[in-house]
C-alpha positions in Angstrom: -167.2 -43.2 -45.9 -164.2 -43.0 -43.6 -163.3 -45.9 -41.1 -162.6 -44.0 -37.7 -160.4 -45.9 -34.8 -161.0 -44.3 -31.5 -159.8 -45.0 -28.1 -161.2 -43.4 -25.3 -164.4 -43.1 -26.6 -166.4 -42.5 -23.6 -163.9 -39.7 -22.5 -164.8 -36.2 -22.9 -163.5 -35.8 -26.8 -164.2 -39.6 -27.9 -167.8 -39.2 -27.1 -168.7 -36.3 -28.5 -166.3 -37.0 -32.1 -167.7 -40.2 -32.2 -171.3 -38.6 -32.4 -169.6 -35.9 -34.9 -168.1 -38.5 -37.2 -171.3 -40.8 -37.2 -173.6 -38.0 -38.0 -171.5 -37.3 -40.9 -171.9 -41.0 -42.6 -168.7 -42.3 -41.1 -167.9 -45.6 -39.5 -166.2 -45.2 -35.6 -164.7 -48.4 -34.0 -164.6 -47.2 -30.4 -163.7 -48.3 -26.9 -162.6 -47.7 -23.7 -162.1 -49.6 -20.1 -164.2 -47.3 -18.1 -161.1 -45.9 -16.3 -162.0 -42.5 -15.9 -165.6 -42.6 -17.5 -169.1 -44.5 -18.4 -170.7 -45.9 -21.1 -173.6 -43.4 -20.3 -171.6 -40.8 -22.4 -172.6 -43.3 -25.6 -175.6 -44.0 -24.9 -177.3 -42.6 -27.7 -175.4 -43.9 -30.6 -175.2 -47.7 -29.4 -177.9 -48.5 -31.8 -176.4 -46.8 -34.5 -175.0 -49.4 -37.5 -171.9 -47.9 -38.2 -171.0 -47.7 -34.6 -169.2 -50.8 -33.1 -167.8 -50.1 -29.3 -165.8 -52.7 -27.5 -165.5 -52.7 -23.4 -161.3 -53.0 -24.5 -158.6 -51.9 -22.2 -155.3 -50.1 -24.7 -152.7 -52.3 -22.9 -154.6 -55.5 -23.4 -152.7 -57.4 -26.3 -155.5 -60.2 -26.9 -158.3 -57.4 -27.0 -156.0 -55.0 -29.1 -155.5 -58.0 -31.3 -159.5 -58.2 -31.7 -159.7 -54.6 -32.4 -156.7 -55.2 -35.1 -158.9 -57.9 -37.2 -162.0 -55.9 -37.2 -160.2 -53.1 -38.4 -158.7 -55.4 -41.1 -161.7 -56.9 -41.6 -163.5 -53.6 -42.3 -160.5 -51.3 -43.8 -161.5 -52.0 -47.6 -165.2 -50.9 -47.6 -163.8 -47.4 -46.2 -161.7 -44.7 -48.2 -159.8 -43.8 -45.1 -158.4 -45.1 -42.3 -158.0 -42.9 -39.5 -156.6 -43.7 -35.5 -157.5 -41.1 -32.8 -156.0 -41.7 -29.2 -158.4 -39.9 -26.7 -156.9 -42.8 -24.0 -156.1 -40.5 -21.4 -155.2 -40.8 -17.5 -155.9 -36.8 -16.7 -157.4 -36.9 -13.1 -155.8 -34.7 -10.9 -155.3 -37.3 -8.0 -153.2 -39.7 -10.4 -150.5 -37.2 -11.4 -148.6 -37.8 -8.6 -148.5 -41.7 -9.4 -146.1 -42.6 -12.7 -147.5 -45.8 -13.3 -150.8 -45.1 -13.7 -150.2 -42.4 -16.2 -147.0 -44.4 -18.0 -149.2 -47.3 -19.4 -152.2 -45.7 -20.4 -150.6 -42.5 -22.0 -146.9 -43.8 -23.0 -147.0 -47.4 -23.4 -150.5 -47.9 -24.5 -149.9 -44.5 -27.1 -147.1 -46.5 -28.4 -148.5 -49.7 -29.1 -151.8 -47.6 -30.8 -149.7 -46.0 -33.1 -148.0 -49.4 -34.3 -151.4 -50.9 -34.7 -152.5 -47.9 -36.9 -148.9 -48.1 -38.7 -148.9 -51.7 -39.2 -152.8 -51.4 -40.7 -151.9 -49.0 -43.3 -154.0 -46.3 -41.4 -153.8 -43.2 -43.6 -153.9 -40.6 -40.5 -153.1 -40.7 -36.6 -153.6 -38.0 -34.2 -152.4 -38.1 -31.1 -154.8 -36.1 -27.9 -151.4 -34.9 -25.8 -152.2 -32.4 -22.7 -151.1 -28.4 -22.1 -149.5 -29.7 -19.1 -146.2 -29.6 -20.3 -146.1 -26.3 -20.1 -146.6 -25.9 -16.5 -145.4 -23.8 -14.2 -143.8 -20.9 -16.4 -147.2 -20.6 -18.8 -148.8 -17.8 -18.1 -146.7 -15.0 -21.2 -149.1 -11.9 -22.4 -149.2 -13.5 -25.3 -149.9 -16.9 -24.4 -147.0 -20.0 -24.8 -146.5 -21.4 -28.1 -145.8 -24.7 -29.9 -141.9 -23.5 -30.8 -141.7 -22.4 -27.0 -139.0 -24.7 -24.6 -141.4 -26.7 -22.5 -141.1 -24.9 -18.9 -142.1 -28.4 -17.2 -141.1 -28.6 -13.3 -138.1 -31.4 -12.2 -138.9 -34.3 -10.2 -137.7 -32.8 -7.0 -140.0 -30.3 -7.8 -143.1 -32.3 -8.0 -144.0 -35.8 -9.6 -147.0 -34.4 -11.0 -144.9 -33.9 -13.9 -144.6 -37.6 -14.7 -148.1 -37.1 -16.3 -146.7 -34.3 -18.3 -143.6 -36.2 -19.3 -145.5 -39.3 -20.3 -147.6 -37.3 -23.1 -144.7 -35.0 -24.4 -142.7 -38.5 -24.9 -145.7 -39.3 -27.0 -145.2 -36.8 -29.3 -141.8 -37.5 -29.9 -143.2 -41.2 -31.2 -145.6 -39.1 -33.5 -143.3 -36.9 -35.1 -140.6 -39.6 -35.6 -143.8 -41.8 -37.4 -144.6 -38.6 -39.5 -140.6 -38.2 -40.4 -140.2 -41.7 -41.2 -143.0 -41.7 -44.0 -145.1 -44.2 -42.0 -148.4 -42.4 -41.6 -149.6 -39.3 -41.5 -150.4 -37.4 -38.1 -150.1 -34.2 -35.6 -150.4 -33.8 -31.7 -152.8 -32.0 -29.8 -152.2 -29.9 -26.8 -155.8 -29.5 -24.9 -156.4 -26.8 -22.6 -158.8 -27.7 -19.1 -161.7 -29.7 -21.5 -164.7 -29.9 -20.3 -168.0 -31.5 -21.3 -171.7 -31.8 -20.5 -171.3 -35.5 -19.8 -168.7 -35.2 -17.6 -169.8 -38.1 -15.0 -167.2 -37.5 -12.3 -166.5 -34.0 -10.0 -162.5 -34.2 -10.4 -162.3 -31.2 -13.0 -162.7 -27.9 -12.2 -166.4 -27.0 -13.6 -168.2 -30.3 -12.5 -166.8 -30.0 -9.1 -168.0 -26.4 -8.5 -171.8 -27.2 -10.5 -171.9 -30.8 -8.1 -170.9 -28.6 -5.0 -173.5 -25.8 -5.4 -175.9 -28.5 -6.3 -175.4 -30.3 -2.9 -175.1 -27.4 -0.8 -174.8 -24.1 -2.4 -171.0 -24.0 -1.0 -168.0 -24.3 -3.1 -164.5 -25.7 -1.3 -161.3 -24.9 -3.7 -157.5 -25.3 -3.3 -155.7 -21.9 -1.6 -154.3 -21.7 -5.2 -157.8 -21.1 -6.3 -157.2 -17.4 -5.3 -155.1 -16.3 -7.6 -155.3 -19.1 -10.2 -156.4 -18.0 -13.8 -157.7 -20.4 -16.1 -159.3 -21.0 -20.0 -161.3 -23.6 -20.6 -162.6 -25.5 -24.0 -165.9 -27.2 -24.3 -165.5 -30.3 -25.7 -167.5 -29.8 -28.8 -164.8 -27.3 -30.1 -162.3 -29.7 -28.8 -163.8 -32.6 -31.2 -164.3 -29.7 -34.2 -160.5 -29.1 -33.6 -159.7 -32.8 -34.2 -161.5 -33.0 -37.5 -160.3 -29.3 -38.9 -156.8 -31.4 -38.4 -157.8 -34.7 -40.3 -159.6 -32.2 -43.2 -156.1 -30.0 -43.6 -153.2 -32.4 -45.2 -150.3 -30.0 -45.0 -151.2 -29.9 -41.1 -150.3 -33.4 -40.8 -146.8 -33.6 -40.9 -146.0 -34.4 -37.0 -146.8 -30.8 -35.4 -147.9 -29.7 -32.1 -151.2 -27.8 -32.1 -152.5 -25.8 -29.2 -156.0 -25.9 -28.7 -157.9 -23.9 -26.6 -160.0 -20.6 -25.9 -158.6 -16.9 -24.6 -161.5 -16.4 -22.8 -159.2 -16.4 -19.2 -160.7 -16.5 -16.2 -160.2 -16.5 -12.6 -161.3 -19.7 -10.8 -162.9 -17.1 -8.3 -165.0 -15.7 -11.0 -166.1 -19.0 -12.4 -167.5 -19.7 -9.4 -169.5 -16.7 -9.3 -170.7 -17.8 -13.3 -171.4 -21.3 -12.2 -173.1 -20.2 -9.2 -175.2 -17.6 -11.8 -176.3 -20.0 -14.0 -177.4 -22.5 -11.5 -179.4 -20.2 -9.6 -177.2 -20.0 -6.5 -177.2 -16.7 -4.9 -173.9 -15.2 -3.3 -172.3 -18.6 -3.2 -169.9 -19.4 0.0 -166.5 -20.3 -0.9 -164.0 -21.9 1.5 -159.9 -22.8 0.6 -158.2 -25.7 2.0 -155.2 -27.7 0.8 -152.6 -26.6 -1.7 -151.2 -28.1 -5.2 -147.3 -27.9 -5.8 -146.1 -27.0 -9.4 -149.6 -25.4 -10.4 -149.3 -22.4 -12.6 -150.9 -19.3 -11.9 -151.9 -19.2 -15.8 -152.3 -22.0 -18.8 -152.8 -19.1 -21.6 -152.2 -21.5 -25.1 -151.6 -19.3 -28.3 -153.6 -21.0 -31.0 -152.6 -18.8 -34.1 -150.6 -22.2 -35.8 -154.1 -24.4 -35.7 -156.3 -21.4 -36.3 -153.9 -20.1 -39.6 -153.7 -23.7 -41.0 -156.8 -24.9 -40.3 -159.4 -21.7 -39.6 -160.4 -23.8 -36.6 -161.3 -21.5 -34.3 -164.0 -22.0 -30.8 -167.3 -21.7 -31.1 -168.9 -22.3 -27.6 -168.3 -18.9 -25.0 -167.9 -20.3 -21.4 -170.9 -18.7 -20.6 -172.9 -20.9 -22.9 -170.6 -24.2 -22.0 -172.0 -23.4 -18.3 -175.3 -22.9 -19.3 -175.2 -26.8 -21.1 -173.3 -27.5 -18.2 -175.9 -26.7 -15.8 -179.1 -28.1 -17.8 -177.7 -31.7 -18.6 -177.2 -31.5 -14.7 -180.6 -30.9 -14.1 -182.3 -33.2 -17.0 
């Protein structure tokens, strides 16, 4: 039995690889400060025994302190010791705000990884964001880990503070990894989405709540000509633990993760509308997003050749979950 450290648990990855882990006879210390999500999305696996979840906020020193002791307290009945950061400030409408992203993603990151460090955690992996890629990410191939990050300046747009905040975070990774203090990788996650996705601020859960309240879906004028892939967050979560399982994967690396099945927002709204029943959906555009590439199209061959991770869930099916958990 492994000992599993995750923050963010109720987020779209935490939940769902905390349900993974569990069901595979592992202990998963979890919590989260209801930021940006609910403790609806854990429901299920509150009465479990080898699940302990905390209502902790990541910048908190006295409850990071708590979570440090029961981690101690529990570390030698495990074989492994492993810290996943899922904490995670991804809404659109705080991009634009540095300090809301900074301490969550940057600060509280940092202080996560010196926990697991100090603990003697065998493995950390750290949940980064394809965002910092941006503007310029849209190649025939798709962009690559050993690609220059393309991000926009700040005169540009501060949307990018976001951006900056989790490529700094990878930096503190791969230093970790260098400095023989733990063993670890970065993820780059394309437009996840889940099932329990609470909130309409992504993409898919705004167009299903839209069409479910009026059969009308209002998008951003970039929606026209905007392409986009998106990951369910089970293959997200079987990413995460194809990572833990390889140990020559470990050594500080970026990994892309995502799907190639692209897509035009357009045409997802026409699949949404499909699966949901909605015939010849209305669409209207208002408003526009600066620094917004026209394409986010990752190249996975690095996790897919050192792992065999690969995604499992089309988006047709993701919609169709999608669309029934909205219903139930």
């Amino acid at each position: 039995m492994d000992l599993y450290v995750i923050s963010g648990v109720t987020g779209m990855t935490g939940n769902e690889l905390a349900r993974k882990l569990l069901a595979s006879d592992n202990y998963v210390i979890g919590f989260d400060n209801f930021f940006a999500s609910s403790i609806r999305t854990v429901e299920d696996i509150l009465t479990d025994e080898k699940f302990s979840f905390h209502e902790y906020d990541l910048n908190n020193t006295e409850q990071m302190d708590r979570l440090k002791q029961e981690v101690l307290s529990r570390k030698e009945e495990c074989e492994r010791l492993i810290y996943i950061n899922c904490a995670a400030v991804v809404h659109t409408e705080h991009f634009y705000y540095v300090n809301r992203t900074f301490e969550t993603n940057v600060l509280g990151m940092k202080s996560f990884l010196e926990q697991a460090v100090s603990v003697g955690a065998d493995i950390y992996i750290n949940c980064s964001t394809s965002e910092v890629y941006s503007m310029n990410s849209w190649g025939e191939h798709g962009v690559s880990e050993s690609d220059y990050i393309t991000m926009a300046n700040a005169e540009h747009s501060q949307r990018t503070s976001y951006a900056t905040g989790k490529l700094l975070t990878e930096f503190f990774m791969k230093e970790a990894v260098m400095e023989g203090k733990i063993k670890g990788c970065s993820i780059r996650f394309a437009n996840v989405y889940s099932k329990n996705e609470l909130y309409p601020k992504h993409i898919i859960p705004h167009i299903l709540n839209q069409l479910k309240e009026n059969g009308t879906v209002e998008l951003l004028e970039n929606s026209k000509v905007n392409y986009r892939t998106f990951l369910h967050n089970e293959d997200s979560c079987r990413a995460v633990i194809a990572l833990i399982q390889s140990e020559k994967a470990l050594d500080g690396s970026v990994y892309n993760v995502a799907t190639d099945e692209e897509i035009s927002i357009i045409d997802l709204v026409k699949l949404c509308a499909r699966k949901a029943g909605v015939e010849n959906p209305q669409i209207t555009f208002r408003g526009y997003r600066e620094s917004d590439p026209k394409r986010r199209l990752l190249n996975t061959d690095k996790i897919r050749e050192r792992t065999g991770w690969r995604p499992c869930i089309t988006l047709e099916q993701g919609i169709e979950m999608c669309v029934g958990e909205m219903r139930d």
